[in-house]
C-alpha atoms as an extended CHARMM CRD file, in Angstrom:
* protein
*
       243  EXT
         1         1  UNK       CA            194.0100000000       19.7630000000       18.2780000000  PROA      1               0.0000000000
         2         2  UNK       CA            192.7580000000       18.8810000000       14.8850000000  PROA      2               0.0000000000
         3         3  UNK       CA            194.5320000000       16.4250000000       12.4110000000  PROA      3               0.0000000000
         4         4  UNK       CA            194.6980000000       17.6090000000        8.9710000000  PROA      4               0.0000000000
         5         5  UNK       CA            193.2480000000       20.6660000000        6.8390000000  PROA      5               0.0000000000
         6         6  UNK       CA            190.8130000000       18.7370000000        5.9210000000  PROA      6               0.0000000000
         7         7  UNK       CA            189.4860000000       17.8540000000        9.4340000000  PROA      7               0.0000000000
         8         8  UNK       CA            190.0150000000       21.9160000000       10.2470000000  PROA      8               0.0000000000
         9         9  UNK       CA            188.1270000000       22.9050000000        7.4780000000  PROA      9               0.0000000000
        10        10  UNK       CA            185.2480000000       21.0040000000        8.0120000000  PROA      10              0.0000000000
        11        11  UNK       CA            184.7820000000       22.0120000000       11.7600000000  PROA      11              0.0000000000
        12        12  UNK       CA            186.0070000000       25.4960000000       10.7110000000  PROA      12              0.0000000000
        13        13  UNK       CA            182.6080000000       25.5260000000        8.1790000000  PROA      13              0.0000000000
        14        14  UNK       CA            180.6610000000       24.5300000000       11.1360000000  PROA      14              0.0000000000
        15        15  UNK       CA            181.3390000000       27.4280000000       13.0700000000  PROA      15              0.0000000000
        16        16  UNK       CA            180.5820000000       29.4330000000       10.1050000000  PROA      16              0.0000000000
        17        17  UNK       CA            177.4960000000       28.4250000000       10.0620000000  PROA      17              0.0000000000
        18        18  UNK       CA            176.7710000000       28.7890000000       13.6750000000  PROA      18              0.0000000000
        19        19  UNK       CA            177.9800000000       32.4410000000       13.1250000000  PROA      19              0.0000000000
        20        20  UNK       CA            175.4890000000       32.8490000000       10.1280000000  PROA      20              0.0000000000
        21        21  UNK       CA            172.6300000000       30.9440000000       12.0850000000  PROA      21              0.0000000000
        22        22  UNK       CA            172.8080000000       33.0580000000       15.1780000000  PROA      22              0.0000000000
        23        23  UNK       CA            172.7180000000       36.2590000000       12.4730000000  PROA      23              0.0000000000
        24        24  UNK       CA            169.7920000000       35.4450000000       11.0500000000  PROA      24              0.0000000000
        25        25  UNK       CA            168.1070000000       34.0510000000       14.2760000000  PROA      25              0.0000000000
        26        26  UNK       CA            168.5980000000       37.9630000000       15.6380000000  PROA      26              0.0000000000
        27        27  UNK       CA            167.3930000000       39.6630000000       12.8320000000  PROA      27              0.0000000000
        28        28  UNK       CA            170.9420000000       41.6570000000       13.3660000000  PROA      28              0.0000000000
        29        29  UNK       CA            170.6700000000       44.4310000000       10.5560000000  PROA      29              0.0000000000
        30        30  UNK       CA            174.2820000000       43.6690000000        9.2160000000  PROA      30              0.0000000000
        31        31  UNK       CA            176.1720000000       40.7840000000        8.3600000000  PROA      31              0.0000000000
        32        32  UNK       CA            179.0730000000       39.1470000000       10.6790000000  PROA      32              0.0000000000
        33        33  UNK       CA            182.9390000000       39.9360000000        9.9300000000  PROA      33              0.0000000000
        34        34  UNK       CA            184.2570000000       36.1190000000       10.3970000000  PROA      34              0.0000000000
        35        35  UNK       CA            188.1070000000       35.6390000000       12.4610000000  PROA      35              0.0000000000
        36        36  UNK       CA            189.7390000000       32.5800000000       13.3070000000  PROA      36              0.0000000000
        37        37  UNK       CA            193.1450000000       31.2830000000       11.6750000000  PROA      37              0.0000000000
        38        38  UNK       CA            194.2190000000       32.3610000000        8.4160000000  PROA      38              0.0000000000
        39        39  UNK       CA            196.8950000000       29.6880000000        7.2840000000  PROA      39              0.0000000000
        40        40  UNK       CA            196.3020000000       26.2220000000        9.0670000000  PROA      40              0.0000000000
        41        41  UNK       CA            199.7690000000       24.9960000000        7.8360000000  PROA      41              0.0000000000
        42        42  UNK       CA            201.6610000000       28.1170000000        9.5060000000  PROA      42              0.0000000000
        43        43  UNK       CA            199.5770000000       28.2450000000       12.7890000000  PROA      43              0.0000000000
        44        44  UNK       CA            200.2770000000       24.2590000000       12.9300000000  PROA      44              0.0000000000
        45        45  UNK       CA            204.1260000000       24.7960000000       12.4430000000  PROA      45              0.0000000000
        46        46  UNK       CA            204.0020000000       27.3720000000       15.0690000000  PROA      46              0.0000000000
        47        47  UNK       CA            205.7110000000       26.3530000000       18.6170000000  PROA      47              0.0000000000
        48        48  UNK       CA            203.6860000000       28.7790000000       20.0410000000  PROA      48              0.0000000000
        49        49  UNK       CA            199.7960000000       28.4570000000       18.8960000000  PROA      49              0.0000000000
        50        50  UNK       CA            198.5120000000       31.7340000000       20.2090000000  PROA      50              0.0000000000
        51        51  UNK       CA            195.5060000000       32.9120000000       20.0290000000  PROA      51              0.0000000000
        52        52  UNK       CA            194.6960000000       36.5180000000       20.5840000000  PROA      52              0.0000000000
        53        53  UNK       CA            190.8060000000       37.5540000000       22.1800000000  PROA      53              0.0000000000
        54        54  UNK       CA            189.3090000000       41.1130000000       21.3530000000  PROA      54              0.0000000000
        55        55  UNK       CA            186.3590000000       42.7150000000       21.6120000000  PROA      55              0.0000000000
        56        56  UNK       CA            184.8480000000       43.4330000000       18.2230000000  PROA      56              0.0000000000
        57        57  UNK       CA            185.7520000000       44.3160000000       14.4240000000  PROA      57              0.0000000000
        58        58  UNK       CA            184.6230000000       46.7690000000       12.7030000000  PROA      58              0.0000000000
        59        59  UNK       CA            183.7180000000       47.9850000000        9.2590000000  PROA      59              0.0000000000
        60        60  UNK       CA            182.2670000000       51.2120000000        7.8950000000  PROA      60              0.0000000000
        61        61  UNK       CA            179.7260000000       54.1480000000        9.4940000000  PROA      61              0.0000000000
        62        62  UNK       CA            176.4190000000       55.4330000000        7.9470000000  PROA      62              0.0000000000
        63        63  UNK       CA            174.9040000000       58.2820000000       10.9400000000  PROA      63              0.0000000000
        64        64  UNK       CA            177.3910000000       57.7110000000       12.6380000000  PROA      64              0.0000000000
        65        65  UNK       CA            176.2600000000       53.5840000000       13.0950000000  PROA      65              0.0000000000
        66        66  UNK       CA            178.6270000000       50.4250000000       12.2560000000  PROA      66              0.0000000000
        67        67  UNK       CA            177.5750000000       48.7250000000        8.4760000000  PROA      67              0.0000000000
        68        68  UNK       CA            178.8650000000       46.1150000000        6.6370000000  PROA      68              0.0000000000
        69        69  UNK       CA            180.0400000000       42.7260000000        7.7130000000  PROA      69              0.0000000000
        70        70  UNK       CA            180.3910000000       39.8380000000        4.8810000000  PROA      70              0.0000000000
        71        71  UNK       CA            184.0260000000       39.1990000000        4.7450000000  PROA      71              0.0000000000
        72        72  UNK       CA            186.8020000000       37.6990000000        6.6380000000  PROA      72              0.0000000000
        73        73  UNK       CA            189.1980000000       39.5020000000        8.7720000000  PROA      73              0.0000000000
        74        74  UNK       CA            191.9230000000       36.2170000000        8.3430000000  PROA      74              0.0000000000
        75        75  UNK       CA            191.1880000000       35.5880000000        4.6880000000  PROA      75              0.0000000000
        76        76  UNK       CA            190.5580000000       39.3590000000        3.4770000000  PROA      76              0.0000000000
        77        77  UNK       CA            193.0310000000       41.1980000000        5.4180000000  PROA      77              0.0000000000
        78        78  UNK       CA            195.5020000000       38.4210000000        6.7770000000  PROA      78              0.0000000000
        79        79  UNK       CA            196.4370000000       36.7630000000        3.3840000000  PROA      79              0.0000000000
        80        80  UNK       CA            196.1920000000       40.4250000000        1.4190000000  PROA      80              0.0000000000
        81        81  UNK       CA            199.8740000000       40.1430000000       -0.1870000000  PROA      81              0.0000000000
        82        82  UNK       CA            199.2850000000       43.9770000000       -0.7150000000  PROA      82              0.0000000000
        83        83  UNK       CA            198.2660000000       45.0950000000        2.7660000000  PROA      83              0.0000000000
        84        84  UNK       CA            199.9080000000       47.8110000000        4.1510000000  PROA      84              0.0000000000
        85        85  UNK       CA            198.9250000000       47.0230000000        8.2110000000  PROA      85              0.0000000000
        86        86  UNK       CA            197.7480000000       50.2910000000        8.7780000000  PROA      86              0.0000000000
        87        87  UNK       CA            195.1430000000       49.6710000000       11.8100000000  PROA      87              0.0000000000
        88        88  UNK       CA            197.2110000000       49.8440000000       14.8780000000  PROA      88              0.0000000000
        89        89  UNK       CA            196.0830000000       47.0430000000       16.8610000000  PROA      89              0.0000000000
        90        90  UNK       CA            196.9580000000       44.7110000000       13.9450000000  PROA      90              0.0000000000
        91        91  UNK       CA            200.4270000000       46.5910000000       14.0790000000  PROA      91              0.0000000000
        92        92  UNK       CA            200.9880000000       45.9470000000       17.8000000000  PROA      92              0.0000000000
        93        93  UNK       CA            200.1690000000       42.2180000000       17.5040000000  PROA      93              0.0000000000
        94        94  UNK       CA            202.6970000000       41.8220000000       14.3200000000  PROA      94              0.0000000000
        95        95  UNK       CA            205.4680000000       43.5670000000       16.7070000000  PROA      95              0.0000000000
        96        96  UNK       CA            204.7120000000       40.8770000000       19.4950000000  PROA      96              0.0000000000
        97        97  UNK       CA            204.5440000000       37.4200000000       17.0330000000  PROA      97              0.0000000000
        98        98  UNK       CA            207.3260000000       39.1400000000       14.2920000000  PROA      98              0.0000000000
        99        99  UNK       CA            209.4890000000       39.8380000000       17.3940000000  PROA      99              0.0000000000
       100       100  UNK       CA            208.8140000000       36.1580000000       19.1500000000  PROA      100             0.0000000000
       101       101  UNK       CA            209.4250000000       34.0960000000       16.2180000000  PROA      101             0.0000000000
       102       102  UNK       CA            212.7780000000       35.9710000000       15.1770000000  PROA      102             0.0000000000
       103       103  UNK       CA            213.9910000000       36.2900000000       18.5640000000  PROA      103             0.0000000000
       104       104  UNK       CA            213.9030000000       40.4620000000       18.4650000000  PROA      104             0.0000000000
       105       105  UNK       CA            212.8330000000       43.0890000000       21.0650000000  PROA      105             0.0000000000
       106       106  UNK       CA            210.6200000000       45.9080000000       20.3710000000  PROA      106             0.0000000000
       107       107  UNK       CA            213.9450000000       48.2550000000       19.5200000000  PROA      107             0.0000000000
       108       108  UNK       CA            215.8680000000       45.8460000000       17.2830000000  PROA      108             0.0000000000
       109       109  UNK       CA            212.8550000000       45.4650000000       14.5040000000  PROA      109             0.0000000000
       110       110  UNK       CA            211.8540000000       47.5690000000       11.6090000000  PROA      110             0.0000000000
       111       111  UNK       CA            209.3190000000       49.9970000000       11.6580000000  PROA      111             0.0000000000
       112       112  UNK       CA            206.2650000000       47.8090000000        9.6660000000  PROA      112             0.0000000000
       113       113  UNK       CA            205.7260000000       50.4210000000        7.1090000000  PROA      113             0.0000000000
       114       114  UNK       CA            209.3880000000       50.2380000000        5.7580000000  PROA      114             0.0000000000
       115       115  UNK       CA            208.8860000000       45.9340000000        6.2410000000  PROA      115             0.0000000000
       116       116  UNK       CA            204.8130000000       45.2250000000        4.9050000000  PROA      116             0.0000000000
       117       117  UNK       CA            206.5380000000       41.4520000000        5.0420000000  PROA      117             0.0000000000
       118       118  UNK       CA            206.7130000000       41.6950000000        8.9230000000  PROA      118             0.0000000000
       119       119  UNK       CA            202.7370000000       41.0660000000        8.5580000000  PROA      119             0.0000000000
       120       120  UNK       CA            202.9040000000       37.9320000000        7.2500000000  PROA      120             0.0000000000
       121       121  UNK       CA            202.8450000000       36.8770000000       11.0480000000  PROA      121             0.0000000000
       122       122  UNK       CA            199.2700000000       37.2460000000       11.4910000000  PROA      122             0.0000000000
       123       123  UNK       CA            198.6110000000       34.6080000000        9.0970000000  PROA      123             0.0000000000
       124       124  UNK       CA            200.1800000000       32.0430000000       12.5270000000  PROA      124             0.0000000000
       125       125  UNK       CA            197.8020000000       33.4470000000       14.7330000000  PROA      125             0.0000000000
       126       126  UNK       CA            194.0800000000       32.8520000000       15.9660000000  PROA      126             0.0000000000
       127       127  UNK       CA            192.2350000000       35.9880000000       16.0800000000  PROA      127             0.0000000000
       128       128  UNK       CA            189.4680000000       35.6420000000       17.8960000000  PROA      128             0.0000000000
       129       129  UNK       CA            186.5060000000       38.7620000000       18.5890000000  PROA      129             0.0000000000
       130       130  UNK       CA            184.3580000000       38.1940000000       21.3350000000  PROA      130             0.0000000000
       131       131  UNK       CA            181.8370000000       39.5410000000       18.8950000000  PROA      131             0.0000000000
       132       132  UNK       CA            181.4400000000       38.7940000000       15.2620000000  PROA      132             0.0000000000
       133       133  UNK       CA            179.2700000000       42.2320000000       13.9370000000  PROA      133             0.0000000000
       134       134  UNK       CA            180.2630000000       45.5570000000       12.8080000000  PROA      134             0.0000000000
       135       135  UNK       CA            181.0320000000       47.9330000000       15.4590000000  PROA      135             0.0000000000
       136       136  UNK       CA            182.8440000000       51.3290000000       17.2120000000  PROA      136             0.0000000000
       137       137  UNK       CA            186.0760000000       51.7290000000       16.8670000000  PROA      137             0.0000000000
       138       138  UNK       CA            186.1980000000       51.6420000000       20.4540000000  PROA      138             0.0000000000
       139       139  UNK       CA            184.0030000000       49.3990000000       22.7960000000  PROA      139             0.0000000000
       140       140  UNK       CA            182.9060000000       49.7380000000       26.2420000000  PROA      140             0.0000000000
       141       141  UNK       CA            182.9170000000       46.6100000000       28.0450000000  PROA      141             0.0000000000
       142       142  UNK       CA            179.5130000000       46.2630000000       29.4580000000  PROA      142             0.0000000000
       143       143  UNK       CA            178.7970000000       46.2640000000       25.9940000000  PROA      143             0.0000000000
       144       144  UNK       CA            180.7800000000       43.5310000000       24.8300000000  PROA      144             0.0000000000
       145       145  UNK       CA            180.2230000000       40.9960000000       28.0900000000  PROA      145             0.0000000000
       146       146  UNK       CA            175.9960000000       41.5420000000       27.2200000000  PROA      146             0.0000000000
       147       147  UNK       CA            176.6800000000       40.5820000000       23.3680000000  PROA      147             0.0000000000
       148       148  UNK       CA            179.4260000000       37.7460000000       24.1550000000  PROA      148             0.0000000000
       149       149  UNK       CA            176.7440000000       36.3530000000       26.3980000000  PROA      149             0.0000000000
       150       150  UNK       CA            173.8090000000       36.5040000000       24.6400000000  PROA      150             0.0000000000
       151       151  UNK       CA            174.8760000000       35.6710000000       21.1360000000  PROA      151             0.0000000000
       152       152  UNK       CA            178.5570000000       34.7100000000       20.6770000000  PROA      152             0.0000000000
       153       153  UNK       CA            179.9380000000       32.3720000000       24.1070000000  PROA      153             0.0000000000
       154       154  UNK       CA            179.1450000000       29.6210000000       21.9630000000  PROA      154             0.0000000000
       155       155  UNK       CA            180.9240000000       30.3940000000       19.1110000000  PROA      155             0.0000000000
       156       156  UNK       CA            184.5740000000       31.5510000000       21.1250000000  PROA      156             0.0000000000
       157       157  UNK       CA            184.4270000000       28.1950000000       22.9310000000  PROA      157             0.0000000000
       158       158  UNK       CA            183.9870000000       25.7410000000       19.8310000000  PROA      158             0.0000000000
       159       159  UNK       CA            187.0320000000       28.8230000000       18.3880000000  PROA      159             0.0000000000
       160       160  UNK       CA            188.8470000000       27.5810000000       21.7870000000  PROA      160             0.0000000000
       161       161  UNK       CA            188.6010000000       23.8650000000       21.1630000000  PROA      161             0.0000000000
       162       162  UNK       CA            189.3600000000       23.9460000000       17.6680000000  PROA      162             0.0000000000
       163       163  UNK       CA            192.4720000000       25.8790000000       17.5210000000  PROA      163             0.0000000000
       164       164  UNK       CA            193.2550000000       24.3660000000       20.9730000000  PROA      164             0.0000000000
       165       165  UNK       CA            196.0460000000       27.3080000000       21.4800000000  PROA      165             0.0000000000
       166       166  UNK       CA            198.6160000000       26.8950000000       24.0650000000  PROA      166             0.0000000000
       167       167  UNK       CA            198.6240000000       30.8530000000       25.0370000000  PROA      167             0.0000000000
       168       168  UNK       CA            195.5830000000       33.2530000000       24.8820000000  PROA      168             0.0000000000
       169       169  UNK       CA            196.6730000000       36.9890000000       24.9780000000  PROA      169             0.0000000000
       170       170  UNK       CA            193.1680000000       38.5890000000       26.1920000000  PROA      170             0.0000000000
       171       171  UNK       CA            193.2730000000       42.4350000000       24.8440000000  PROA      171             0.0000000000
       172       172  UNK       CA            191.3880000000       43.8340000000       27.7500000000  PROA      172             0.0000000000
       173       173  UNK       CA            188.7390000000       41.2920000000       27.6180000000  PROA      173             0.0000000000
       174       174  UNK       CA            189.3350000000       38.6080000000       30.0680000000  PROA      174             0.0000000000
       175       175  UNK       CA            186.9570000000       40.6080000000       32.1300000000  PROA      175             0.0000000000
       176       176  UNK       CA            184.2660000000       39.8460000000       29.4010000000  PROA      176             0.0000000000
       177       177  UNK       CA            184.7970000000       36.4360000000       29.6430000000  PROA      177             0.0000000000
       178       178  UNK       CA            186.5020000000       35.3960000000       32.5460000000  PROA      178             0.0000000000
       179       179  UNK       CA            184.1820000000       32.8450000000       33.8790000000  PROA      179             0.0000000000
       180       180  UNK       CA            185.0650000000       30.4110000000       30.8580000000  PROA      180             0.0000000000
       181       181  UNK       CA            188.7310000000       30.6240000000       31.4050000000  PROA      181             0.0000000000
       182       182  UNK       CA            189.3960000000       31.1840000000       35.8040000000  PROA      182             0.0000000000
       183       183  UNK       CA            187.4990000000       30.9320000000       38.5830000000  PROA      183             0.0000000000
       184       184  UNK       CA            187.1220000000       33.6190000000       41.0720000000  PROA      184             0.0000000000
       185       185  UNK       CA            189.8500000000       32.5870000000       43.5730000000  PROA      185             0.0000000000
       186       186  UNK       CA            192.5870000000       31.9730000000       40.5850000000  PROA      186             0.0000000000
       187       187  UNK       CA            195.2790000000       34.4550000000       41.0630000000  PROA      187             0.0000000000
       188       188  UNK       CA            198.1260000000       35.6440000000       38.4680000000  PROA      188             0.0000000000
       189       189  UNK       CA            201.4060000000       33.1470000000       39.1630000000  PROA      189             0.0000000000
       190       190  UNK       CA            203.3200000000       36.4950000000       37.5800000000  PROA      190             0.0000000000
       191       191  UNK       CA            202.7350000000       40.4660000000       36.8090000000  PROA      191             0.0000000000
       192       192  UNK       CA            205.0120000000       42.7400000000       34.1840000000  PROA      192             0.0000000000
       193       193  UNK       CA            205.1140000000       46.3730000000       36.1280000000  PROA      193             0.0000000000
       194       194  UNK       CA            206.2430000000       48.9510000000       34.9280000000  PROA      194             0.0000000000
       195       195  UNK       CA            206.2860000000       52.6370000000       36.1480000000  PROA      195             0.0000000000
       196       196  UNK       CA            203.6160000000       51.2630000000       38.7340000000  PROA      196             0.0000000000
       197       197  UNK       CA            201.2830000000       49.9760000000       35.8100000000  PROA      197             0.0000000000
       198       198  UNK       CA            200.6650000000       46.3760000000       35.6960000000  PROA      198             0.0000000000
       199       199  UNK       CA            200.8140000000       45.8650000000       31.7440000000  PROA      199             0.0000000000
       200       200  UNK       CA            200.2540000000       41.9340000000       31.8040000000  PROA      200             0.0000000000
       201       201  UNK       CA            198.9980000000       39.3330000000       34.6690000000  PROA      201             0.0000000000
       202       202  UNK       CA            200.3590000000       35.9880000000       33.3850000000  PROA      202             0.0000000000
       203       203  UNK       CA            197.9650000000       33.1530000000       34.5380000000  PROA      203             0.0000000000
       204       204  UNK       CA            197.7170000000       29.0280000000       34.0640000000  PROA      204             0.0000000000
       205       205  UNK       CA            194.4910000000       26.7800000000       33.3170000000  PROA      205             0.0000000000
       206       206  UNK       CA            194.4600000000       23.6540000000       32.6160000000  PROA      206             0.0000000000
       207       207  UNK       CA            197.8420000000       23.1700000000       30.3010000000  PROA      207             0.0000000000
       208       208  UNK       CA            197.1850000000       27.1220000000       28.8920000000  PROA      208             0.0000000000
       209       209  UNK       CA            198.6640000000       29.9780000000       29.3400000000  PROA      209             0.0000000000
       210       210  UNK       CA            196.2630000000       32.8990000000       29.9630000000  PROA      210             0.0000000000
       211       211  UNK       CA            197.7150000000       36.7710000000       29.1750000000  PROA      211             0.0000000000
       212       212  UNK       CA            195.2700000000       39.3230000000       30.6530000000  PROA      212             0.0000000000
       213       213  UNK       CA            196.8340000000       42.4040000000       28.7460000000  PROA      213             0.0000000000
       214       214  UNK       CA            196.1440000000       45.8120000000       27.5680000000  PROA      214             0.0000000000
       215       215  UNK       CA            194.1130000000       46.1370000000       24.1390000000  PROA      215             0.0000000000
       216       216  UNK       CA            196.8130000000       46.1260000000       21.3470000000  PROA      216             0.0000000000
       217       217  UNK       CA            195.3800000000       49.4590000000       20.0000000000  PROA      217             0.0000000000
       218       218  UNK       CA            195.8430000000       51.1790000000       23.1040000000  PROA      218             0.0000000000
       219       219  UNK       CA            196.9780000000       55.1610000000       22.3110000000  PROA      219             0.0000000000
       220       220  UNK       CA            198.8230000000       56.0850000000       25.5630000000  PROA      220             0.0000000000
       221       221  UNK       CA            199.5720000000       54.6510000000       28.6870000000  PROA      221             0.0000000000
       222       222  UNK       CA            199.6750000000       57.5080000000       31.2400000000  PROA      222             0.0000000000
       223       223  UNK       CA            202.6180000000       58.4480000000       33.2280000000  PROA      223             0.0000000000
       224       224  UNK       CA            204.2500000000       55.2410000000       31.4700000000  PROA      224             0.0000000000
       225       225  UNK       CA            207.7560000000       56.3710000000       29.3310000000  PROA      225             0.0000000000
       226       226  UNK       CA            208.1740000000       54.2790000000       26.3790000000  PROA      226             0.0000000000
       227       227  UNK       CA            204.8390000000       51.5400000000       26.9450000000  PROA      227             0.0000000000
       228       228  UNK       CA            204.2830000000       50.4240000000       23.4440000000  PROA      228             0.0000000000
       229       229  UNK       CA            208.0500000000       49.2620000000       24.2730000000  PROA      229             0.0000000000
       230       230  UNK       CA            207.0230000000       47.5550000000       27.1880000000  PROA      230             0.0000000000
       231       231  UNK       CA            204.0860000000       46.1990000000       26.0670000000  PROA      231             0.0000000000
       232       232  UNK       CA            205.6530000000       44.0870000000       23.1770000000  PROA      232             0.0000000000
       233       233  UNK       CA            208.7870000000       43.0230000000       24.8410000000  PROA      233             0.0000000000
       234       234  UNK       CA            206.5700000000       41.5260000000       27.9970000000  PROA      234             0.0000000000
       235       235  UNK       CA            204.3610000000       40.3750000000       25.9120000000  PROA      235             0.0000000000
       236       236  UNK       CA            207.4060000000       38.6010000000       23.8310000000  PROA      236             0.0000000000
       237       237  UNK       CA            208.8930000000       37.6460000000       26.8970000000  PROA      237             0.0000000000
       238       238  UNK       CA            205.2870000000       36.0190000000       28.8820000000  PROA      238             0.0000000000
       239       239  UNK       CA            204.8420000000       34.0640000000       25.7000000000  PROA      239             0.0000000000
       240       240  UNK       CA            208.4760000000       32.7730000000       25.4380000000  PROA      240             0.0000000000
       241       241  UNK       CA            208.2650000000       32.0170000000       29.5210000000  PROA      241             0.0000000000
       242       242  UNK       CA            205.2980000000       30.1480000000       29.7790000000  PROA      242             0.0000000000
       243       243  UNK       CA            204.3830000000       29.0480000000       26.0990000000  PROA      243             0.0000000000
């Protein structure tokens, strides 16, 4: 775990410029959309240092292709006192942390567009894509494993070591990156089931806790009543258990 802001900083700049080195060392035709931790002093305070993993940001469409890049999804969008949290998988993730630092279930919190302030938990968190360019709005996951491994692995695990989280919530990625985090014969020490879907598989690595979950932004769950219910209060829950 780092020591002060300063110390952060400094590495955090580093992997900055990893991210702009392995841009230009592509030729990729946009520029990266940076993650990480937003406010060092609230993710520090935090009892629970999670970090969540996803696949990809994106930005804007010419022809129907991803553009842009430049800009900072923590310092941009996180620290926006204006933001309204309209992309859904950022309002899925502010149910979970809003909900586990207040002690609340899915039911008793407000909706977040009659409470904006509910966002400010995103600012505790370490967001973490496995890739750091302009994409779809949805990815396929051959996609993302070929891009994590030829460009970004190195980049997640210097994320890992700085922000040295004590739970990782993988949004349908752990597949992407598995071999970093488990080996082939580790198996989950507990499942949340419901209506015969598994929604998390809660595993443990070396002092972490390791959430393989369903993508945040996820539209419907089929044959599942009430699963963006389910989905936060396990996810609440797994984090409380084993964080």
């Amino acid at each position: 775990m780092f020591f002060s802001k300063q110390a952060f900083d400094s590495s955090q700049s580093r992997i900055d410029q990893l991210i702009e080195n392995i841009v230009k060392e592509y030729n990729q035709s946009n520029d990266a959309i940076y993650d990480g931790i937003a406010d060092f002093e609230a993710y520090s305070n935090s009892p629970y240092k999670v970090a969540w993993i996803l696949k990809e940001p994106y930005d804007d469409f010419v022809d129907g292709k991803p553009i842009g890049g430049g800009w900072s999804i923590p310092k941009d969008c996180f620290m926006d006192e204006n933001q309204k949290w309209r992309v859904l998988t950022w309002q899925r993730v502010i149910y979970v942390m809003y909900g586990l630092k207040n002690q609340l279930s899915y039911s008793e919190m407000d909706y977040i567009r009659n409470d904006p302030e509910m966002g400010k938990v995103l600012r505790e968190v370490a967001w973490i894509n496995l890739s750091k360019m302009p994409a779809l709005t949805s990815s396929d996951s051959k996609a993302i494993s070929y891009y994590y491994e030829k460009y970004w692995r190195p980049v997640v695990l210097k994320q890992i070591k700085l922000y040295s989280p004590k739970v990782v919530v993988f949004g349908n990625t752990l597949q992407c990156c598995r071999e970093d985090f488990l080996t082939s014969t580790d198996e989950p020490i507990e499942r949340y089931v419901f209506d015969g879907t598994c929604f998390i598989n809660v595993y443990k690595k070396n002092g972490i806790t390791l959430l393989d979950a369903y993508h945040p932004g996820f539209r419907n769950i089929p044959g599942v009543k009430n699963s963006v219910e389910h989905y936060v209060d396990s996810l609440i829950d797994a984090i409380k258990k084993n964080g």
